[in-house]
N, C-alpha and C positions, 0 to 999 in steps of 0.2 A: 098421460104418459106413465108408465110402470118404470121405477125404478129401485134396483136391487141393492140394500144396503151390508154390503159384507163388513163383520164385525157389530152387527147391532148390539145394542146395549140400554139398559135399562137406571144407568145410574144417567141421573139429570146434569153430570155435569161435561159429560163427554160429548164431546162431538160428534160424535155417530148418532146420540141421542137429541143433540142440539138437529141436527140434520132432518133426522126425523121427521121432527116436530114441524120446521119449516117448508119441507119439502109438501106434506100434508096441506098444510094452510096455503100454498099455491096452487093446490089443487093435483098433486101427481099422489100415485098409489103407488106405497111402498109395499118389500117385499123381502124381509127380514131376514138373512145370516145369519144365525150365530149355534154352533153345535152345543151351545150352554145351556140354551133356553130354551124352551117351549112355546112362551108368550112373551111378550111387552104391553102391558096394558092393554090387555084384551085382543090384543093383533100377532097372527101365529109368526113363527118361526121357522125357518127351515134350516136342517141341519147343514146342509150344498146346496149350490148351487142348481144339480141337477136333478132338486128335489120339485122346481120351480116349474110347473106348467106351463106359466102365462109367455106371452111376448114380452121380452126386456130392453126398449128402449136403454136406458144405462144402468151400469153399473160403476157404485163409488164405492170405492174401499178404505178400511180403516183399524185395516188391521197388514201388521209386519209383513215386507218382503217372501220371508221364510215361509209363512202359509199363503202367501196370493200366488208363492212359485207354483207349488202344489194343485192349483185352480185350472191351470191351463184348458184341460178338454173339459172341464164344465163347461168354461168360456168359451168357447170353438163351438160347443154341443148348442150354448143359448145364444150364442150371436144378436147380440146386441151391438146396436150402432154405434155406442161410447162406453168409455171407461173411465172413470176419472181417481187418478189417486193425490188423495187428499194430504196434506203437510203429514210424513213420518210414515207414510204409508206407499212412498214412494218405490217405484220398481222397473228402475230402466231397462232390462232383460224381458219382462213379462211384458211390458209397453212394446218392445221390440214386435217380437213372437205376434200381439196382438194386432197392431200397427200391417204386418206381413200378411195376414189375414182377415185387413181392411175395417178393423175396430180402429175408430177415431182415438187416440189415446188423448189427457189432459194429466199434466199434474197442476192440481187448484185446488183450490179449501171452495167444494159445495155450497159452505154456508154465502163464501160470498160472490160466485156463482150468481145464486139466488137473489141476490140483494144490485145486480147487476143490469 
């Protein structure tokens, strides 16, 4: 399963990075966010969403309200079956929106998600 980490990040103590890391070692392929970066150890980046080719099973966010609002028609454009926003990255307005155009919303912590 492909899933698209908005907000990636390269410092090991965040969550997006903790995420990462676990999401990999159960076997899904991530597919990095972040208009900062270029790479995360060795695995690209994309600046948008609709920079993303592949099929996206979900996407988890982890970055502010104020830039997931701005995501909209990426989101629409890659229709992905879920969304999950994670603790502080929450956005009842975009879950709305998404939700109306049959993306499963979640607000969850990924990490434990996975641990589930």
């Amino acid at each position: 399963m492909n899933v698209a980490i908005v907000g990636a990040s390269d410092n090991k103590e965040r969550y997006a990075y903790k995420a990462r890391a676990m999401l990999k070692h159960h076997g899904y392929v991530t597919f990095l966010v972040s208009p900062l970066k270029k790479e995360i150890e060795g695995e690209k980046c994309y600046e948008k969403l609709s920079d993303i080719k592949a099929s996206i099973d979900t996407v988890t966010f982890y970055v502010r309200s104020d830039i997931s609002d701005k995501m909209l028609p990426d989101l629409l454009a890659l229709k992905p079956r879920r969304a999950i926003f994670n603790p502080g990255a929450e956005n009842p307005r975009l879950a709305k929106l998404l939700q109306d155009n049959g993306i499963v919303c979640e607000e969850a912590c990924t990490l434990v998600l996975l641990q589930t």
